[in-house]
N, CA, C and O atoms as CSV, one atom per row, in Angstrom:
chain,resi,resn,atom,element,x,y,z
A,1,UNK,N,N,28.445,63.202,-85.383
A,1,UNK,CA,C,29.749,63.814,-85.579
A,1,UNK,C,C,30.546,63.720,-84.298
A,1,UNK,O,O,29.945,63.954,-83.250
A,2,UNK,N,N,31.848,63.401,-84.258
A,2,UNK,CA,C,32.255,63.639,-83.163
A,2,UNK,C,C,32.915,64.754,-82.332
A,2,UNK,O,O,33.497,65.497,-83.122
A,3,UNK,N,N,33.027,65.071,-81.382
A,3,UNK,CA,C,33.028,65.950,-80.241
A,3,UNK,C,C,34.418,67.085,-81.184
A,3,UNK,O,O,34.290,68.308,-81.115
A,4,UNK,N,N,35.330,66.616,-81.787
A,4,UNK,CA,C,36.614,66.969,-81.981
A,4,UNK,C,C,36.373,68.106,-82.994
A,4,UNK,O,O,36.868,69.229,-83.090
A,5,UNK,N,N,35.335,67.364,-83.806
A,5,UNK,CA,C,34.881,67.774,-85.094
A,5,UNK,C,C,33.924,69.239,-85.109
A,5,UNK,O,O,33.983,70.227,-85.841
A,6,UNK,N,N,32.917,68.849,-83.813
A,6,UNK,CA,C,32.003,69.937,-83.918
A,6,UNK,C,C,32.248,70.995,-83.414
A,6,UNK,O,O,31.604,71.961,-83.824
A,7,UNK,N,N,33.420,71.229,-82.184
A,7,UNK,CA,C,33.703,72.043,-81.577
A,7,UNK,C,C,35.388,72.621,-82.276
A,7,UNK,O,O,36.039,73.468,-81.666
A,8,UNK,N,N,35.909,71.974,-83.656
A,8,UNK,CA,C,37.073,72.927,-84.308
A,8,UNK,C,C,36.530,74.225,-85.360
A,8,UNK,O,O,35.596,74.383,-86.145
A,9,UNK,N,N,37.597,74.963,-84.916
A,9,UNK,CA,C,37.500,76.012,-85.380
A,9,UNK,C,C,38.770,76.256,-86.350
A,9,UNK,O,O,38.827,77.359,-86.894
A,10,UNK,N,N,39.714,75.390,-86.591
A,10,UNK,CA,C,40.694,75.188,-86.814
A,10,UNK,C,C,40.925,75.856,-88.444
A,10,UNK,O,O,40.054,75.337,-89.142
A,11,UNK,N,N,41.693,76.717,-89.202
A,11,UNK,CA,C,41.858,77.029,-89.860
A,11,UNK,C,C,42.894,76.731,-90.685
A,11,UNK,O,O,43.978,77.206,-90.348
A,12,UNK,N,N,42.856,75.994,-91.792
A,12,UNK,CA,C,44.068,74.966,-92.719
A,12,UNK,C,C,44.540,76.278,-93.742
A,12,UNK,O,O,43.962,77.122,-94.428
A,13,UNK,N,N,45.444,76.040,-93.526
A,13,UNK,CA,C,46.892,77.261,-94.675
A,13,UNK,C,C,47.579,76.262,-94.817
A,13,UNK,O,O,47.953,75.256,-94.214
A,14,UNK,N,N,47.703,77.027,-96.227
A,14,UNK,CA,C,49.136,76.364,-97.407
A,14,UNK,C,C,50.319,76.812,-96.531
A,14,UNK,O,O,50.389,77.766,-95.756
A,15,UNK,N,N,51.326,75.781,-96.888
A,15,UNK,CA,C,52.414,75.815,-96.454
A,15,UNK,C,C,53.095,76.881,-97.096
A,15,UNK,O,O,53.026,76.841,-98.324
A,16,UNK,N,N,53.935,78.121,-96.449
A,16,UNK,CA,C,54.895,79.181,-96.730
A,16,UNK,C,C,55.618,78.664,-97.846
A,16,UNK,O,O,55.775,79.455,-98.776
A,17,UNK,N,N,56.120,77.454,-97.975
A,17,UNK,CA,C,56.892,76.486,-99.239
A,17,UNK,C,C,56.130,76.227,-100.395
A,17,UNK,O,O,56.613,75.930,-101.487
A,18,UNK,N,N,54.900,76.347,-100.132
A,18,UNK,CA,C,53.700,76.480,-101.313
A,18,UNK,C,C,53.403,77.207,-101.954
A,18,UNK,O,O,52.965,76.888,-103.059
A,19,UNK,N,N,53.486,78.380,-101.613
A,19,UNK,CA,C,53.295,80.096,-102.030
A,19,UNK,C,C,54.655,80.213,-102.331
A,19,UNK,O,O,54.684,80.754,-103.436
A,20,UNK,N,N,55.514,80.053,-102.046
A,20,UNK,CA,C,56.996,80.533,-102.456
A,20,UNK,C,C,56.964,79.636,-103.857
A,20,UNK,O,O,57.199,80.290,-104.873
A,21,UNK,N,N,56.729,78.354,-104.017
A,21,UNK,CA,C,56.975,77.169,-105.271
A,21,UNK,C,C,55.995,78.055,-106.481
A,21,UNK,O,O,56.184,78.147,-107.694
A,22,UNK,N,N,54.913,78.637,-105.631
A,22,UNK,CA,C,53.443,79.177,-106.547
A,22,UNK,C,C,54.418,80.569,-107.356
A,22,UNK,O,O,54.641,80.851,-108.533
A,23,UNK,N,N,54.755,81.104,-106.224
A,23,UNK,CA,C,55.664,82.711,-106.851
A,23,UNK,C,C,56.536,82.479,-107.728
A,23,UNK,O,O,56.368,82.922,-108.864
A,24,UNK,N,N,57.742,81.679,-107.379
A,24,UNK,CA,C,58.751,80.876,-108.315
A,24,UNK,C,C,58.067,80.412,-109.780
A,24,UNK,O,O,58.686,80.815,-110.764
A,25,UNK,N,N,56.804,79.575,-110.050
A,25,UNK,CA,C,56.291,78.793,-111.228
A,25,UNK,C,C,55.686,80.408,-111.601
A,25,UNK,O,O,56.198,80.829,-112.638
A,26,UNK,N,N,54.868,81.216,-111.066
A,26,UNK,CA,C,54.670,82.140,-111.727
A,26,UNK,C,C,55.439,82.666,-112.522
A,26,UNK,O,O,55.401,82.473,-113.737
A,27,UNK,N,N,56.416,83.564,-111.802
A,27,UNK,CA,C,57.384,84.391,-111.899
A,27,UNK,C,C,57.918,83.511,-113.420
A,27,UNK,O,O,57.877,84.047,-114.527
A,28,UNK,N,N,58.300,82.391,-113.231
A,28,UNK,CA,C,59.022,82.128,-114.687
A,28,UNK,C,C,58.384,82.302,-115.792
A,28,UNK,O,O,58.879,82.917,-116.737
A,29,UNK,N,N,57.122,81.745,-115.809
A,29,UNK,CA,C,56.073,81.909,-116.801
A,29,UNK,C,C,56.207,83.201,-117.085
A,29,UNK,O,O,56.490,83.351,-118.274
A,30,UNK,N,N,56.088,84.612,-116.244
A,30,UNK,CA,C,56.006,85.179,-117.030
A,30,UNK,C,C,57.356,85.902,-117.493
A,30,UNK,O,O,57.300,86.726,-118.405
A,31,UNK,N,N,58.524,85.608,-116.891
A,31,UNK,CA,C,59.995,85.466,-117.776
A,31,UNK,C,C,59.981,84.574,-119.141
A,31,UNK,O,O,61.051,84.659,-119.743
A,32,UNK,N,N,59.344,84.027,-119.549
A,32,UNK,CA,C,59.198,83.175,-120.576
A,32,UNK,C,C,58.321,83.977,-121.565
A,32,UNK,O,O,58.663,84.481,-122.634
A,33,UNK,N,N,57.316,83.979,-121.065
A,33,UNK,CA,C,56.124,85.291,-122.460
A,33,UNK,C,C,56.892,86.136,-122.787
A,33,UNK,O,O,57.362,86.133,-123.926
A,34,UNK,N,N,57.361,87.494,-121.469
A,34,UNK,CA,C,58.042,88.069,-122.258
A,34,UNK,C,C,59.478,87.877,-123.164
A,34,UNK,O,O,59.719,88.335,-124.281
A,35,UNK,N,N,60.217,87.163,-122.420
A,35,UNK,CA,C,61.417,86.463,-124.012
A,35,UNK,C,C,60.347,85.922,-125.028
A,35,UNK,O,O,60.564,86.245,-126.196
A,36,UNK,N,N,59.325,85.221,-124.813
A,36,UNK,CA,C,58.521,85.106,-125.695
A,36,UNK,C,C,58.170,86.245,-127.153
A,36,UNK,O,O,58.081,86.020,-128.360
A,37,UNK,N,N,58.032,87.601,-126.261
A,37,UNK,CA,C,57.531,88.716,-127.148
A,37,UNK,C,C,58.543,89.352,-127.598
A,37,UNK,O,O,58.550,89.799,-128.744
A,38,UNK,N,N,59.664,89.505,-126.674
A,38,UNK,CA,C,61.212,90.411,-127.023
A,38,UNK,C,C,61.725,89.360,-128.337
A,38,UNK,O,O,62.644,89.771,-129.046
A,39,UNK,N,N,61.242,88.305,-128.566
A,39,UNK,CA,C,61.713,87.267,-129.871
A,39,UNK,C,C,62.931,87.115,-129.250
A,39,UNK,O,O,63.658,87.900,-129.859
A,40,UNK,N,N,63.475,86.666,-128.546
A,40,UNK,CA,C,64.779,86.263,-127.589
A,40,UNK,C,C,64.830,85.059,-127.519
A,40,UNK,O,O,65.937,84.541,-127.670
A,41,UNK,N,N,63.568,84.140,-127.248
A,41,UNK,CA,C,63.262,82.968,-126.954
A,41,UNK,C,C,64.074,82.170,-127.842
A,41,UNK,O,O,64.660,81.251,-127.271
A,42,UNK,N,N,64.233,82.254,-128.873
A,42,UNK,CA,C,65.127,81.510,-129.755
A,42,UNK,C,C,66.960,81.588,-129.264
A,42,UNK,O,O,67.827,80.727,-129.414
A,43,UNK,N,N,67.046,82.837,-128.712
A,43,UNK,CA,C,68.614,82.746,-128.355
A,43,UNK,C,C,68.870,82.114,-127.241
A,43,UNK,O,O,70.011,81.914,-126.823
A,44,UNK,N,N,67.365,81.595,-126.432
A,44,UNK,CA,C,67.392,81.154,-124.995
A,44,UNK,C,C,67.648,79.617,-125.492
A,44,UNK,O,O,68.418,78.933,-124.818
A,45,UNK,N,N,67.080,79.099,-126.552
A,45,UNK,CA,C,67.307,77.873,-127.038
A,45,UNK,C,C,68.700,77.778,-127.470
A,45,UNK,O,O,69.718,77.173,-127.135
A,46,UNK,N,N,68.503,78.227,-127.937
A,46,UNK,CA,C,70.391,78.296,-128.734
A,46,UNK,C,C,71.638,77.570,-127.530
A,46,UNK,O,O,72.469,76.663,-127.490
A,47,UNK,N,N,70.984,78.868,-126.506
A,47,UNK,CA,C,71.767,78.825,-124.962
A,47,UNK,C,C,71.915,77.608,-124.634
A,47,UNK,O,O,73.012,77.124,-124.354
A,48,UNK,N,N,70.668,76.882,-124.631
A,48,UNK,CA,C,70.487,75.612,-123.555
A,48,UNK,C,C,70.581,74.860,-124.343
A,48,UNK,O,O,70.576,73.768,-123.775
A,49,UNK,N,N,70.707,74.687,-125.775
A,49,UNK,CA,C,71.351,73.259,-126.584
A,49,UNK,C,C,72.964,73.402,-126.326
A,49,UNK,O,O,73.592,72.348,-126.418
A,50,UNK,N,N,73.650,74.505,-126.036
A,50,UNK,CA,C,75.239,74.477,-126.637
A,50,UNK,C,C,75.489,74.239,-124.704
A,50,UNK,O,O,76.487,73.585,-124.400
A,51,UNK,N,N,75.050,74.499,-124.129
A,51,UNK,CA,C,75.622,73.757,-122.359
A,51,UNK,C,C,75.846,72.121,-122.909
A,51,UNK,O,O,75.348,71.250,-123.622
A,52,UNK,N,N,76.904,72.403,-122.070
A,52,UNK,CA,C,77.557,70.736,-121.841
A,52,UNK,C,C,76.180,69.529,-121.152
A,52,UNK,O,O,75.283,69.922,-120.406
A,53,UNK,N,N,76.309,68.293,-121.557
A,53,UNK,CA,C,75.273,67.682,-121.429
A,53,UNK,C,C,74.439,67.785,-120.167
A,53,UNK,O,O,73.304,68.179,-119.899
A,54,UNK,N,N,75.661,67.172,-119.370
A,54,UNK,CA,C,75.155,67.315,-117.724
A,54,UNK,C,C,74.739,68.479,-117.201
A,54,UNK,O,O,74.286,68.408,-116.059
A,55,UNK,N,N,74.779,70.036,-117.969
A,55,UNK,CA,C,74.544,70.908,-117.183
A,55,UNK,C,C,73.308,71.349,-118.373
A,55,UNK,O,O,72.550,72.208,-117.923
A,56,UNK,N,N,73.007,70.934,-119.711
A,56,UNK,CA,C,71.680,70.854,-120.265
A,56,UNK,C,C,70.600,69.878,-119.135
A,56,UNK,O,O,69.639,70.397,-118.567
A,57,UNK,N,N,71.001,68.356,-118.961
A,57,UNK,CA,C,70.040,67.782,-118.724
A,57,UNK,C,C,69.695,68.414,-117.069
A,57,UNK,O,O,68.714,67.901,-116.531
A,58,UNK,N,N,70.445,69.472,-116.274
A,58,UNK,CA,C,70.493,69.588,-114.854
A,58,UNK,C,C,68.946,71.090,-115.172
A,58,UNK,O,O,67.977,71.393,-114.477
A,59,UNK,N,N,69.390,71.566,-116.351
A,59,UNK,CA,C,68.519,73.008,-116.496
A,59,UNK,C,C,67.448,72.346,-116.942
A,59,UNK,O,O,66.455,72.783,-116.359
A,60,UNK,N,N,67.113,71.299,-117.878
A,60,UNK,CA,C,65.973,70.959,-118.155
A,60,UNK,C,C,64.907,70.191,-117.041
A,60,UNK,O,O,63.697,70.056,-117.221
A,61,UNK,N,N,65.843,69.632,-115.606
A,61,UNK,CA,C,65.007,69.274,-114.069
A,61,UNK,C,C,64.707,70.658,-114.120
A,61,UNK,O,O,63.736,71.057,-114.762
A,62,UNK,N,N,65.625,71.594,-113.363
A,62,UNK,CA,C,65.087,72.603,-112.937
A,62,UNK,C,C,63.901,73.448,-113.358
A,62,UNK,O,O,62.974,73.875,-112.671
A,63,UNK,N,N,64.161,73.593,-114.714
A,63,UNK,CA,C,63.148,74.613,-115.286
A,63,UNK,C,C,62.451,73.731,-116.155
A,63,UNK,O,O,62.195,74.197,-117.265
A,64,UNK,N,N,62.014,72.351,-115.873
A,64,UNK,CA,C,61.343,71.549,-117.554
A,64,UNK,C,C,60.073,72.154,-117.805
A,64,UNK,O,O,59.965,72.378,-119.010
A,65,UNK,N,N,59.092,72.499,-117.169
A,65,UNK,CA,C,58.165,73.265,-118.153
A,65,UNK,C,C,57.911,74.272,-119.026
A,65,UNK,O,O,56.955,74.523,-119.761
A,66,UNK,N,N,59.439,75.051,-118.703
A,66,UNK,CA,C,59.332,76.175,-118.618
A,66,UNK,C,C,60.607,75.734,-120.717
A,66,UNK,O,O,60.377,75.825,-121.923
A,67,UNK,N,N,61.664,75.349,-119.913
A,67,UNK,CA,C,62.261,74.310,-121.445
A,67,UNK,C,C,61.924,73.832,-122.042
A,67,UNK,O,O,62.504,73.939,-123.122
A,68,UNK,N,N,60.678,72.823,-122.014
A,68,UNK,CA,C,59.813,72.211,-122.518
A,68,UNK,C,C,59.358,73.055,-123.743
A,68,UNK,O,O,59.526,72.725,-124.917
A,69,UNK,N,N,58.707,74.285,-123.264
A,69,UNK,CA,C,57.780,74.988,-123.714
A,69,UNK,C,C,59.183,75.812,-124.694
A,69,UNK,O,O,59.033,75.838,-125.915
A,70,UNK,N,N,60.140,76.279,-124.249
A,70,UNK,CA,C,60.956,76.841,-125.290
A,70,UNK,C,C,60.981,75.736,-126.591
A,70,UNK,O,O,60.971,76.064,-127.778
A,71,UNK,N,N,61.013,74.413,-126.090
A,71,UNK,CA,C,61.559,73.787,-127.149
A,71,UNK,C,C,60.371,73.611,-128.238
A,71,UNK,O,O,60.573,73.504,-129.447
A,72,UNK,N,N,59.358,73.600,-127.739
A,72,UNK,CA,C,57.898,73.842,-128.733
A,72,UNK,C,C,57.588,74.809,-129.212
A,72,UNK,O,O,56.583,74.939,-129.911
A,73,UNK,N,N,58.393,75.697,-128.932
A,73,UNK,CA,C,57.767,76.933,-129.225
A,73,UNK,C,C,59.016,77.700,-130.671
A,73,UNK,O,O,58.732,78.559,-131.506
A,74,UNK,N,N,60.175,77.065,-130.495
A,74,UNK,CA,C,60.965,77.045,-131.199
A,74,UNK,C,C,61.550,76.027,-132.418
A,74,UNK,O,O,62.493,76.078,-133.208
A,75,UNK,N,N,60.530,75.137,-132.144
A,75,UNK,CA,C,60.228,73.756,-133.280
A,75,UNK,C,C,59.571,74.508,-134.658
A,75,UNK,O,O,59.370,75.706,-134.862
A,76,UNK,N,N,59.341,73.434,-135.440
A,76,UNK,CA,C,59.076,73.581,-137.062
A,76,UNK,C,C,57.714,73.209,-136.872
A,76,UNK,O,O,57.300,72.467,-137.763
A,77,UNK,N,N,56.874,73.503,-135.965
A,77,UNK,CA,C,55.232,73.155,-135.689
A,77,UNK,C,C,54.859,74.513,-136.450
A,77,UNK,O,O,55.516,75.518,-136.720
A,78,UNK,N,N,52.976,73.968,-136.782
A,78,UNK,CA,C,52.559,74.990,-136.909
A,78,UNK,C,C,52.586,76.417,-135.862
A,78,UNK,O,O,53.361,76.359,-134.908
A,79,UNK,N,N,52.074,77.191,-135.971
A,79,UNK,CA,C,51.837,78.267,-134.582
A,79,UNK,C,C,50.579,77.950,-133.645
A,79,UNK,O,O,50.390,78.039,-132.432
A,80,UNK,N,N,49.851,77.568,-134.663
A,80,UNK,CA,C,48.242,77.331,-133.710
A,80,UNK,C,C,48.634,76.248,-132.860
A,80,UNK,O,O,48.121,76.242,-131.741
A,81,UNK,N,N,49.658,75.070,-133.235
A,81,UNK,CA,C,49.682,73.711,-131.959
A,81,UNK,C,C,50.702,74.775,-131.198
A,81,UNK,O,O,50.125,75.060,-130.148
A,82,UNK,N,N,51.778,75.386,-131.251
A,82,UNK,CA,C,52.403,75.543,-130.291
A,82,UNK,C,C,51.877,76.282,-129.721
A,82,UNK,O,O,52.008,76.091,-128.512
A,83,UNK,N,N,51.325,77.059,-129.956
A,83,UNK,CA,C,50.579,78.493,-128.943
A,83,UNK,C,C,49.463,77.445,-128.375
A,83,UNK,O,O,49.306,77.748,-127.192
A,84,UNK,N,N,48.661,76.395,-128.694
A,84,UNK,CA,C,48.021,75.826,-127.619
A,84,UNK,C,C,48.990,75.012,-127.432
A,84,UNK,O,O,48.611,74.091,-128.156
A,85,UNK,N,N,50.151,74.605,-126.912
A,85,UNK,CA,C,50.646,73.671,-126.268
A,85,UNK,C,C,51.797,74.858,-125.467
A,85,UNK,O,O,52.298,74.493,-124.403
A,86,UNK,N,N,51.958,75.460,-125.710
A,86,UNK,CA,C,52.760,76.315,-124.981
A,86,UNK,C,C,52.058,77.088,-123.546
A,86,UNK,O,O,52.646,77.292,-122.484
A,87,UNK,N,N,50.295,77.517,-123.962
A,87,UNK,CA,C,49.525,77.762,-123.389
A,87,UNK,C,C,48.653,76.880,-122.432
A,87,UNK,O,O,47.810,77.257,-121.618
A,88,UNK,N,N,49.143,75.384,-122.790
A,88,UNK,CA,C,48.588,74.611,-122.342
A,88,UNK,C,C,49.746,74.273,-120.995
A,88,UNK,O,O,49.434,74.238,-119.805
A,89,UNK,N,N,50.604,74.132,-121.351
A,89,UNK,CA,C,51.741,74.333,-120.379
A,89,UNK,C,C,51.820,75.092,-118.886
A,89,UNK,O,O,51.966,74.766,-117.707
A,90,UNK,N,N,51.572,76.682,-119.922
A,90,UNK,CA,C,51.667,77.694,-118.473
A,90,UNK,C,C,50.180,77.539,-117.321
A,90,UNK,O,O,50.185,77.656,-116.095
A,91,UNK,N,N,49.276,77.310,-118.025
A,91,UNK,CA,C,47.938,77.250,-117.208
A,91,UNK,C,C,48.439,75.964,-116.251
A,91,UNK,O,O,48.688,76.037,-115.047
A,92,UNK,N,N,48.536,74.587,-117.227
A,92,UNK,CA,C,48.678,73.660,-116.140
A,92,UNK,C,C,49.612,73.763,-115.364
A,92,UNK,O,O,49.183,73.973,-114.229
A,93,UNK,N,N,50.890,73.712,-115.419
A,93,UNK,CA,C,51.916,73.868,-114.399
A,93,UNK,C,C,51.165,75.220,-113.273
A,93,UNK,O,O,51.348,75.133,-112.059
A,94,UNK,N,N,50.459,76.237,-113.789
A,94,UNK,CA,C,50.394,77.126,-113.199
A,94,UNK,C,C,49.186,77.090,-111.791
A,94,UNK,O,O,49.159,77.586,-110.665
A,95,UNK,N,N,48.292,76.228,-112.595
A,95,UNK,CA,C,47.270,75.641,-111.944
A,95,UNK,C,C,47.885,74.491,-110.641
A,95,UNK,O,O,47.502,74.608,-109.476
A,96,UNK,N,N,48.685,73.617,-110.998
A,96,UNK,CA,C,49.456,72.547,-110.214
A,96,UNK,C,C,50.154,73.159,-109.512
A,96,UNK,O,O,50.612,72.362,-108.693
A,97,UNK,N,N,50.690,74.569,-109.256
A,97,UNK,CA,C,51.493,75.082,-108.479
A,97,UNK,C,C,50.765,75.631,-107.233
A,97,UNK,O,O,51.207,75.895,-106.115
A,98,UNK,N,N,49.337,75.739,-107.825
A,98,UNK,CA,C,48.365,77.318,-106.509
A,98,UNK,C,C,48.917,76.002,-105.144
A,98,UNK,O,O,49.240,74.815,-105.168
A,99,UNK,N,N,48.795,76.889,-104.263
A,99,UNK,CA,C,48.824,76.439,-103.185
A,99,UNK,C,C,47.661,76.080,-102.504
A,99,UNK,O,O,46.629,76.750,-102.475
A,100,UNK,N,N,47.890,74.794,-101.848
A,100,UNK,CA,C,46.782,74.074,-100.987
A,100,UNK,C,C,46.439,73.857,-99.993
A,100,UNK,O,O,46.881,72.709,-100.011
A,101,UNK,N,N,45.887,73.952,-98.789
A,101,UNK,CA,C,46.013,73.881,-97.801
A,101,UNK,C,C,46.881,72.076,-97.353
A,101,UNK,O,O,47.016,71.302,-98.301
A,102,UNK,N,N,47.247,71.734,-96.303
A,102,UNK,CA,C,47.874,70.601,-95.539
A,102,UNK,C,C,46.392,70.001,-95.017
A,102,UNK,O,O,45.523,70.516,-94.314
A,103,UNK,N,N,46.510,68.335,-95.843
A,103,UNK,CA,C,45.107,67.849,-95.007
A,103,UNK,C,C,45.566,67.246,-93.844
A,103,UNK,O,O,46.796,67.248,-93.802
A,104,UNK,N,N,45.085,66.783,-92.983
A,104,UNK,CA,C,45.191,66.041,-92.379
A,104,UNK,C,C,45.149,64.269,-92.415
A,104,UNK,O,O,44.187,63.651,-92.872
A,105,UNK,N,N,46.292,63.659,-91.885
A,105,UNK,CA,C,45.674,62.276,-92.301
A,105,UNK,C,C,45.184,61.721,-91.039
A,105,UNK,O,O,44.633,60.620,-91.022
């Protein structure tokens, strides 16, 4: 091993921008369940089809998992695919958000 290696003590943290992106992806998710449960979720769709194009396609960057998931969840699917695809949604995005430490290259 070399000398650099055996003698660090060095301790790797997620970037402050990592935990803030992690709080942000949380935080919506769970703004979304509950419109989810208040049955609102449908007027949230309503919302974001009648915006003018450019400012639909600007909300669907910003928030697409989170739109995504309105739009499945407010489709003519059964309930069992959307509740696993809606659920499948919040875990992964939610999972892809935790914060990681900075490797080194």
């Amino acid at each position: 091993m070399s000398k650099s290696a055996i003698g660090s003590t060095e301790v790797r943290r997620a970037p402050a921008s990592s935990k803030g992106w992690f709080v942000w992806m949380t935080g919506l998710w769970v703004i979304f369940f509950v419109l989810m449960q208040s049955g609102e979720l449908d007027d949230l769709a309503a919302w974001i089809r009648d915006l003018p194009i450019v400012v639909e396609l600007l909300v669907w960057l910003v928030f697409f998992p989170q739109v995504l998931a309105t739009a499945v969840w407010t489709s003519d699917w059964s309930e069992g695919l959307r509740v696993t695809l809606v659920t499948l949604f919040a875990v992964v995005w939610t999972l892809v958000s935790v914060p990681r430490p900075k490797t080194r290259r």
